[in-house]
C-alpha positions as CSV (number, residue, x, y, z in Angstrom):
1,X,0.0,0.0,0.0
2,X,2.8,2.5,0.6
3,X,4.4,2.1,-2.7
4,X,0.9,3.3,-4.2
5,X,0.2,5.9,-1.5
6,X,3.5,7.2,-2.5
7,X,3.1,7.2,-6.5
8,X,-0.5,9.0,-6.3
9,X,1.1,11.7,-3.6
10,X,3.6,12.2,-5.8
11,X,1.2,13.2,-8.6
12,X,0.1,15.6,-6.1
13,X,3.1,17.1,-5.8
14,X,3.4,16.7,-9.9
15,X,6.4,14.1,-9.8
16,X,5.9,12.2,-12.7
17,X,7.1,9.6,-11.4
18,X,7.9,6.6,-14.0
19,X,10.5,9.4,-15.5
20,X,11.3,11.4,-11.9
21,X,12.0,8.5,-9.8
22,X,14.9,10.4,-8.2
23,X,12.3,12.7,-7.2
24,X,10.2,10.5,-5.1
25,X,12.0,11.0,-1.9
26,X,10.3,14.4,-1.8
27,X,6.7,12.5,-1.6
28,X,8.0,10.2,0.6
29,X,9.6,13.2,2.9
30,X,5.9,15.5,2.4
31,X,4.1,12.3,3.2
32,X,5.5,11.6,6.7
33,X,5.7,15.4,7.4
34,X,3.8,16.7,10.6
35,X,1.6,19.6,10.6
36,X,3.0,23.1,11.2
37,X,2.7,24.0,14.5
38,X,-0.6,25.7,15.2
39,X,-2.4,23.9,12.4
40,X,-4.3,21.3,12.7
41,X,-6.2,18.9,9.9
42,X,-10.3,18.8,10.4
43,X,-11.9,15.7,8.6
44,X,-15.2,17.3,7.2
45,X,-17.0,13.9,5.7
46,X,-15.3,12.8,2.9
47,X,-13.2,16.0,2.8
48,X,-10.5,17.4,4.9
49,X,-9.2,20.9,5.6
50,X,-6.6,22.5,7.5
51,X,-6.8,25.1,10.6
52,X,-4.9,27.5,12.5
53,X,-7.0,28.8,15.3
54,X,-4.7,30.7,17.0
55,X,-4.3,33.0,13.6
56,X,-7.9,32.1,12.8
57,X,-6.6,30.5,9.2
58,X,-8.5,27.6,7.2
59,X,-7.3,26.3,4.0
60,X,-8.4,23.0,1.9
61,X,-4.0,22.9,0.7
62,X,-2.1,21.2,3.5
63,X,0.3,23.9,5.0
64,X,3.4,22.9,3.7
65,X,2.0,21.9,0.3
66,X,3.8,25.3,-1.4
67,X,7.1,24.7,0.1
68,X,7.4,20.7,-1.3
69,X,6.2,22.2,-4.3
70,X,9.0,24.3,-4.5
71,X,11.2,21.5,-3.9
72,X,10.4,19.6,-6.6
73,X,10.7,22.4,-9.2
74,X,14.5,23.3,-7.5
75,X,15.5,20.1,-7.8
76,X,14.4,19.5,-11.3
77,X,16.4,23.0,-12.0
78,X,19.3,21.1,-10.5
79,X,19.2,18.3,-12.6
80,X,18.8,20.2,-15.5
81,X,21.8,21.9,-14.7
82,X,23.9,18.7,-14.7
């Protein structure tokens, strides 16, 4: 189950995975990620959503969604470079 968990996160984080293998360790890295502090995730039926109370923040994109996304794109830049 984890080696499927981990190829649809990874479409998440658009890792095409069957040509960006050597990118899979930054699904593998967002999947096992905690939560920010502050934030917490709030199941809503088949949904979830994310919540900061403290700064009164809710948001359906998991808070560190941007930065692994980020990741991905420097490190394809870096391979490029190569």
């Amino acid at each position: 189950a984890h080696v499927t968990e981990l190829w649809d996160f990874s479409q998440h984080l658009d890792i095409q995975s069957a040509r960006e293998p050597h990118l899979l360790w930054i699904a593998e890295e967002a999947m096992s990620c905690k939560l920010p502090h502050g934030w917490e995730e709030v199941e809503q039926g088949d949904a979830a959503y994310f919540a900061h109370r403290v700064l009164g923040l809710t948001q359906w994109e998991h808070p560190l969604d941007p930065y692994f996304h980020a990741l991905v794109m420097r490190a394809r830049e870096a391979m490029h470079r190569l």
